[in-house]
N, C-alpha and C positions, 0 to 999 in steps of 0.2 A: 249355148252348145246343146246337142240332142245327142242321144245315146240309144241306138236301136238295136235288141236285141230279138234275134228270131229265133224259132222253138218250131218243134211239131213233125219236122222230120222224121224217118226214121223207114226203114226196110221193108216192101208190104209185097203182094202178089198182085201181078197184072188182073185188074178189073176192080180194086182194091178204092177207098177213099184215104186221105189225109183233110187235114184241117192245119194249115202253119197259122201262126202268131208273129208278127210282128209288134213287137211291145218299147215304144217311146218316154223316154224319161230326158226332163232337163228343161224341157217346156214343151204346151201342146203342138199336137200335129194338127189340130183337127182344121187349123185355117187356110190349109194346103196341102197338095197332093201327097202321096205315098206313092210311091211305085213297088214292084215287086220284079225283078230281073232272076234269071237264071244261067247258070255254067255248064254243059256238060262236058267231059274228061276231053280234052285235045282239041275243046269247041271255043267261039267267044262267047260273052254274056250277050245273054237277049233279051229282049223286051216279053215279059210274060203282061202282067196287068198293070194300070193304073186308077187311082179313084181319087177324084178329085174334091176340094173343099166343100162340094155344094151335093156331094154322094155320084156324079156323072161316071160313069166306070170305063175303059176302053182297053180291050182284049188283043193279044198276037193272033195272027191269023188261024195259025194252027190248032190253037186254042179247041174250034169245034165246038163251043158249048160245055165244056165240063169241066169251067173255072168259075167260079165266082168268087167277088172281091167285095170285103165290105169292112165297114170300119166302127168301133164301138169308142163314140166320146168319150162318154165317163172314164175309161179305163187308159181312152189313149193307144187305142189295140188296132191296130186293120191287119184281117184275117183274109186269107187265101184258099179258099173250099176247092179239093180238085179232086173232079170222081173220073170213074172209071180210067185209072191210071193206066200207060200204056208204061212197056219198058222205054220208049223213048223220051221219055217223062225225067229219063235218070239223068240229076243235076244234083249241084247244089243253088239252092235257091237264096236269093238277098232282098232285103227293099231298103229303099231310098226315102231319103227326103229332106228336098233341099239340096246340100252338098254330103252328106251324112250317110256312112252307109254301114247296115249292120256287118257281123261276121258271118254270115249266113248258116243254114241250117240243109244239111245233108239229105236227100230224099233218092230212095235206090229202089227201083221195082222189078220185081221178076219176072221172068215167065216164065 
């Protein structure tokens, strides 16, 4: 069983950067994908990023360029870099892997 806890959320102003954590415990991820989905308030979840076993990364459209997704072995971490945040950025954010999904971590931007 794998136990995925995200972090890194939290309240920022439009143009603003976050860094989430996704942090796996119970056995490695590192042999297979992570994804990274998001919710916004009266929305479904979407497809934000994914990085696969071998580091291949692949982005939602909307995306634009100002996500990057990468993942650190040793710790068992795949991390979510996303700049210049818009307000419609506001979700709460989850990642996956497997069948396993964390609780997600809350990310609200202003303008």
């Amino acid at each position: 069983q794998v136990q995925l806890v995200e972090s890194g959320g939290g309240l920022v102003q439009a143009g603003d950067s976050l860094r989430l954590s996704c942090k796996a415990s119970g056995r490695s991820v590192s042999s297979e994908g992570v994804t990274w989905y998001r919710q916004a308030p009266g929305k479904e979840r979407v497809f934000v990023a994914v990085i696969g076993h071998r580091g291949t990364t692949l982005y939602g459209d909307y995306v634009q360029g100002r996500l990057n997704i990468s993942r650190e072995n040793a710790t068992n971490t795949v991390y979510l870099q996303m700049n210049n945040l818009k307000s419609k950025d506001t979700a709460i954010y989850y990642c996956t892997h497997n069948i396993y999904w964390g609780q997600g971590t809350q990310v609200t931007v202003s303008s």
